[in-house]
N, C-alpha and C positions, 0 to 999 in steps of 0.2 A: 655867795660872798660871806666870809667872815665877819662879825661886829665885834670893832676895834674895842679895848678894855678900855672905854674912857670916863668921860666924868658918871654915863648911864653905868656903865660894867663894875666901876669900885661901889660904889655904893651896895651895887648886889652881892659882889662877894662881900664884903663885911658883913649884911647879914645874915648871910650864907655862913660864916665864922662866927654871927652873934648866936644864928640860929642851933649852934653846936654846943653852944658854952664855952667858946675859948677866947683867948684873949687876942686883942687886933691886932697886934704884936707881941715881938720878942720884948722879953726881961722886964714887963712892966711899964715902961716909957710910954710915950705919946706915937700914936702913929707918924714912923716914917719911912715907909715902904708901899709900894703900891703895887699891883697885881703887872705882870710884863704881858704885852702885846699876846693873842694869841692868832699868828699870822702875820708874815710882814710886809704885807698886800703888793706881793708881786702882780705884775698885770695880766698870766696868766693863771696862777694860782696863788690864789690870795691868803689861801688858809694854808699853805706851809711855811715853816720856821717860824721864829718867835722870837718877843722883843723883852727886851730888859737882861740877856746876857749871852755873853760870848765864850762857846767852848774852844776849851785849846787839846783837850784829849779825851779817847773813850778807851775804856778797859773792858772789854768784851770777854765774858770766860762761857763759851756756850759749850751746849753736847748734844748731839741730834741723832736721832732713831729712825731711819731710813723706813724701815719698817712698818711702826707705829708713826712713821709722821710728826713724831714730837721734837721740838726743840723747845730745850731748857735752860736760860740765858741769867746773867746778871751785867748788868750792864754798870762801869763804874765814870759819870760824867764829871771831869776837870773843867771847871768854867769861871768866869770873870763876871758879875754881877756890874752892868752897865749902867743901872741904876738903880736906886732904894729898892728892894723887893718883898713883897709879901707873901707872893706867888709868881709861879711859873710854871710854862706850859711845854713838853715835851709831844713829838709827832711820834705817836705810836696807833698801826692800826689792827686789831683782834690779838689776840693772844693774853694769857689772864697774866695781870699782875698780883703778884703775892705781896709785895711791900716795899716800901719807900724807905728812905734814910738820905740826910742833909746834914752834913757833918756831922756823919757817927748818930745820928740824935733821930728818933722815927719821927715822918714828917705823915702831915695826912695828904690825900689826894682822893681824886676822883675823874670819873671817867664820862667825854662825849665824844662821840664821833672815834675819831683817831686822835683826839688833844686828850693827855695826861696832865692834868694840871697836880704843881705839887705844894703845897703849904708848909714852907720848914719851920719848927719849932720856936726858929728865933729869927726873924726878918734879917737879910743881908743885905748890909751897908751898900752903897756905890764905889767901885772898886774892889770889891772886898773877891776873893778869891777862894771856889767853895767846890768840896764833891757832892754830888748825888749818886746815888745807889739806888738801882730798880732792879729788882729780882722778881723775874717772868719764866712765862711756860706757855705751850700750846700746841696747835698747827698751824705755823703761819699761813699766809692767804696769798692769793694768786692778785695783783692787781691789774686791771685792765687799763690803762689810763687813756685821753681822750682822743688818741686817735686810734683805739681798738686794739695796741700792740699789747703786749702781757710781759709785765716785769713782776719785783716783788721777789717772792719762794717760786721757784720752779721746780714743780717735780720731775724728773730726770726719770729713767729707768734704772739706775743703779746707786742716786743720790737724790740731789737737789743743785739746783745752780740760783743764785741772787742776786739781782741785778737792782740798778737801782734810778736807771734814767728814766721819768723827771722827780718819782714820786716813790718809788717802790722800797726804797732803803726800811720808810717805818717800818715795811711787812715782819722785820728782822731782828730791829732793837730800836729802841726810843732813843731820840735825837733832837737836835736842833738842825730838820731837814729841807736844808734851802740852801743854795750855790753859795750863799754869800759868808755864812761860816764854813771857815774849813780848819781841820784840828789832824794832831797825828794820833797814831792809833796802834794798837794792840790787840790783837785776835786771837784767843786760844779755845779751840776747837778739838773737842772729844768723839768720836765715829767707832764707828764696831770694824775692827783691827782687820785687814784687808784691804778696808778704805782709804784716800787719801782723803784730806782737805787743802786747797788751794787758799789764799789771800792774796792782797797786796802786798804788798814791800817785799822783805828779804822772812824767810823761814829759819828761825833761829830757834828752834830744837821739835822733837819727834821723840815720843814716847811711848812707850807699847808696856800697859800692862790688865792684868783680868780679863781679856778678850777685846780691850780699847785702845783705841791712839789716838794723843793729843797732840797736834801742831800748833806750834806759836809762832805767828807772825807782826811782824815790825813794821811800820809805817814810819819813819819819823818825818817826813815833809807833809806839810798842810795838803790835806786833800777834802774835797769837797764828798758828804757823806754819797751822793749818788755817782760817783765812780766809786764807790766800794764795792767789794765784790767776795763771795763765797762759793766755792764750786767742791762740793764731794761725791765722789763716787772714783770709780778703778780705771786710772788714768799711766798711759806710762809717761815716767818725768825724766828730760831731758836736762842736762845741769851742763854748763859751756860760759865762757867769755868772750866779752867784744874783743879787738885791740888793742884798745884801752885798756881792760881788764875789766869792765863793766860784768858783773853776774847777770845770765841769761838762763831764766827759771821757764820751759817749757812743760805743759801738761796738756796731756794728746787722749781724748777718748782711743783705748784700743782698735775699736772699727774704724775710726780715722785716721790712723797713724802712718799707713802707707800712702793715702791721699796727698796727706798736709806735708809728710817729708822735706820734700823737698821744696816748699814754696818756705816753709819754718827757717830753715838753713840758710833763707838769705838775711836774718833779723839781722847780725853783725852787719854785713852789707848796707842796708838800710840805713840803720841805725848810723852809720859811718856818713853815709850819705846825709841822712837830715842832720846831724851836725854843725857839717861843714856849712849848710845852707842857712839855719836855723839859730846855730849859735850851739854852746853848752845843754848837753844833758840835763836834764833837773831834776832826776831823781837821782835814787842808787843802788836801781835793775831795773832790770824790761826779761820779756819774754811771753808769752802768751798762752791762753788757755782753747781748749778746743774742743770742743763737746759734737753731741749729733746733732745733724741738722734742725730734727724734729726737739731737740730741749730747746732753742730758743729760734724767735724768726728774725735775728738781727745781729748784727755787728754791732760792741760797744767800748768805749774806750775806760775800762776801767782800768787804774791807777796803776802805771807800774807795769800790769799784765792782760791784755786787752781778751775778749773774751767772744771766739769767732763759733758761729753754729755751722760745722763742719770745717774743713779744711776751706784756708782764705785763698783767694787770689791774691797776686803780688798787689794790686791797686790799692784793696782793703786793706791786705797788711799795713802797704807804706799809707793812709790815711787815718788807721786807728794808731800806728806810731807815732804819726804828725800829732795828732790831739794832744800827747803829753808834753809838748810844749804848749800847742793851742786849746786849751778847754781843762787839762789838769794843771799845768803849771798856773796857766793863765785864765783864770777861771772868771767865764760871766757873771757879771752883778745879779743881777736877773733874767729871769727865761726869754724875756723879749731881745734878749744880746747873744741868742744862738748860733746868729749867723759868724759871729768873733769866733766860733769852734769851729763850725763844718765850713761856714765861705775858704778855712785856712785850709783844713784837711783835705778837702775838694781840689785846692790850688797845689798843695802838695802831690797829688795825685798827676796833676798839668804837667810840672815841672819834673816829676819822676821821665812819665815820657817824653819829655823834653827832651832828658839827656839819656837816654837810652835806647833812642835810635824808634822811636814812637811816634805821633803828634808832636807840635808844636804848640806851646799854648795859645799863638794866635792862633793857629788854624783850629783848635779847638773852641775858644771865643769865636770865631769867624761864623762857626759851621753851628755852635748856640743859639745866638744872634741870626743866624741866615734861617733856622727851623730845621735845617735837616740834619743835626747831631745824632738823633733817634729813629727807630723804624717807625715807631708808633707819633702819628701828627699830636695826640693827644699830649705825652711826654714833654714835647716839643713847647706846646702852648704854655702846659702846666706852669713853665721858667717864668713866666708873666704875670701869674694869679695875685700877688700882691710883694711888696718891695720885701728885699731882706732883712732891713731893720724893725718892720713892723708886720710880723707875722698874722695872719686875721682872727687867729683864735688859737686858743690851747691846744687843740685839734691838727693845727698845722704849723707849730714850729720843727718839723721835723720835716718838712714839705721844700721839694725841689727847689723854688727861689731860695731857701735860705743855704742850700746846699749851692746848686751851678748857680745863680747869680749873684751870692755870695763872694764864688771864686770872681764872677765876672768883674765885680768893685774891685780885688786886688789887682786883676789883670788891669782895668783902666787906670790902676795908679803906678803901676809900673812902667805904662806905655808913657802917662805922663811926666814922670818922674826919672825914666832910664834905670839900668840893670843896677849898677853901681847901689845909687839910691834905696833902689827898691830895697835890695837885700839889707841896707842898713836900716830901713826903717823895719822890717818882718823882725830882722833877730834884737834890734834897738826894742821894739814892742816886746818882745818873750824875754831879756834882761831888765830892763822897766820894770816886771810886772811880775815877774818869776814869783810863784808860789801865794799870790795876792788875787783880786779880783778888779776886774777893769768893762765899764760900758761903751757904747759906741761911741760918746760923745767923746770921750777921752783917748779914744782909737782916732778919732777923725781931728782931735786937735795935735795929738802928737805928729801925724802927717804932715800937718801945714807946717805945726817947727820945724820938722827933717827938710822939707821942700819949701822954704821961704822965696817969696816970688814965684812960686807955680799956684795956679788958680785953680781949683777942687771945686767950684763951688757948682757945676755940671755935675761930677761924679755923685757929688753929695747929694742935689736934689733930684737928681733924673732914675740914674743908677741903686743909691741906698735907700734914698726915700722916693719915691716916685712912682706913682701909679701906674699900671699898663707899662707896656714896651716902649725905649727909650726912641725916640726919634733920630739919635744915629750913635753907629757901634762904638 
């Protein structure tokens, strides 16, 4: 657990600042700034993101050497100082830093763990609106996070891929890395000319010179830094529109290009499809990234361009597409509100084969609930291990109840509440919330407005919160 910067932490850094010979502040005055949170004691990880200001953009100018392994980055951070500040702390983990700057002006810092702490020159007001600039180098690192899956730098065999769910973004650039900022962004990305580099948003320009290509990509909707996503190496790219006219930006590892063919070609379909269901678009492109199996052991919904290890099935697809209303648009406060991303995407999945001549989503709730959904009895049980609201550890937010019993809380409120309802409270929640962040509590009070006179109070304690298997489906 992190130890909050309070009345014990200011006093240390001061003389940590006396101990240097500079002064406790900017321009002379009296101190009025004080060190920002390092940590914003999520419940399950308490030492990421950071308190005392809010970014709204990164300027990323990176170059990377497949070769050597080195990425060499400067990162440029747009932020809003949410209170007096002395110091502030960036999530960055291994890679050297070469130096700081806080408007224009060099600031000091210093390094523990993965916290960058930075000291500008001249303490920022409350409100006050300020850049930092970190300029870094290294070989990023591979992270393991706590339930043994590996995000972070991925070494690929012809690039890197970088993912970033729950923790892994710092491996890449300093940040304020926790769900609950989210900022737009700008990616320009230099590779040895052959390469591609992939990002989020839209690609708005490719430049080839000395033996290098630089891609710049645009993000401009709030996104949360862990759907960010980097993917280089020799991809072929697919470029196509929805109906709409929506751009649909595909990149296919070569060895997988015949696989994924034809499950890629239904994104317009899809995409049409959760629409109608879901409500508006929220970004402006979709399309997907697809690597071999062996660079990553997971499906992710990174922003924009969801990023599958190998060629998806249709289910994956339509559930990492769902997330960018549920989890990018509408992004969890904290990590304990995971089940808000996957219970939806899960349910999307229900309702895909609902209407396509598949399952039923009751018979799919039925056959959950009854134990035999699965081959393995094990599977089965796992749906019970603890409620979807309250994950039992870091370890397992990523774990079956929050995924199928997840979906199983929307299904009992659709049962409850009738079709009509339902879909006005699902797309009412992703309008509500577009581009913001929202927890359970405010998921579960918006329901009762939508359905006034229907009683939740079953769903809520048996189903979201509740111990062991519910006493009836």
């Amino acid at each position: 657990m992190s130890v909050p910067r309070s009345s014990v932490a200011v006093p240390f850094a001061l003389a940590f600042v006396a101990a240097l010979g500079l002064s406790a502040c900017g321009g002379g005055g009296g101190v009025h700034g004080k060190p920002g949170a390092a940590g914003v004691r999520d419940p399950y990880f308490p030492k990421m993101g950071n308190g005392g200001y809010d970014v709204s953009h990164y300027g990323l100018t990176l170059s990377y050497d497949p070769k050597a392994r080195q990425l060499v980055g400067t990162a440029e951070i747009t932020a809003r100082a949410t209170q007096g500040l002395s110091a502030f702390d960036l999530d960055l983990k291994g890679l050297d830093v070469s130096g700081v700057t806080v408007e224009g002006k060099k600031a000091r810092w210093n390094r523990a763990g993965h916290e960058l702490t930075v000291r500008p020159h001249d303490d920022l007001d409350k409100g006050e609106t300020f850049r930092a600039t970190v300029r870094y180098s290294g070989t990023p690192e591979t992270i393991t996070d706590p339930d043994t899956s590996e995000e972070g730098w991925l070494r690929t065999a012809d690039g890197a891929l970088a993912l970033g769910e729950p923790t892994g973004s710092m491996a890449w650039f300093p940040g304020n890395h926790h769900p609950s900022d989210k900022a737009s962004y700008d990616v320009r990305i230099t590779v040895p000319e052959g390469l591609t580099a992939v990002s989020n948003g839209e690609l708005t320009s490719e430049t080839t010179s000395g033996g290098r290509t630089t891609f710049a990509w645009h993000t401009a909707e709030p996104m949360a830094s862990y759907v960010a996503t980097l993917a280089i190496g020799r991809y072929d790219i697919t470029r196509s529109t929805t109906k709409n006219g929506l751009p649909v930006y595909v990149a296919v590892d070569p060895t997988q290009s015949a696989a994924s063919k034809k499950v890629l070609a239904k994104i317009p379909e899809i995409m049409d499809w959760e629409e109608y269901n879901f409500g508006p678009y929220p970004f402006s492109s979709t399309g997907a990234v697809v690597d071999r199996p062996k660079d990553a052991g997971y499906a992710l919904e990174t922003q924009t361009r969801p990023v599958f290890p190998g060629a998806p099935d249709t289910g994956t697809l339509v559930h990492e597409l769902a997330h960018q209303w549920y989890g990018d648009s509408v992004t969890p406060t904290s990590w304990r509100d995971m089940w808000l991303n996957e219970g939806f995407a899960t349910y999307a999945e229900w309702l895909w084969q609902e209407d396509h001549d598949g399952y039923t989503a009751d018979e799919i709730f039925d056959s959950l609930y009854k134990g035999d959904y699965y081959d393995d009895p094990a599977q089965n049980k796992a749906i019970w291990a603890f409620p979807p609201a309250k994950p039992s550890s870091a370890a397992h937010i990523s774990d079956s109840p929050v995924y199928e019993r997840g979906a199983m809380v929307l299904h009992k409120i659709r049962r409850t509440v009738g079709d009509d309802t339902f879909y006005d409270i699902i797309q009412g929640w992703a309008a509500t919330h577009r581009h913001a962040n929202a927890d359970t509590a405010e998921f579960t009070a918006y329901v009762e407005k939508k359905a006034p006179g229907k009683d939740f109070s079953e769903i809520w304690k048996d189903w979201l919160y509740g111990d062991g298997k519910p006493a009836h489906p």
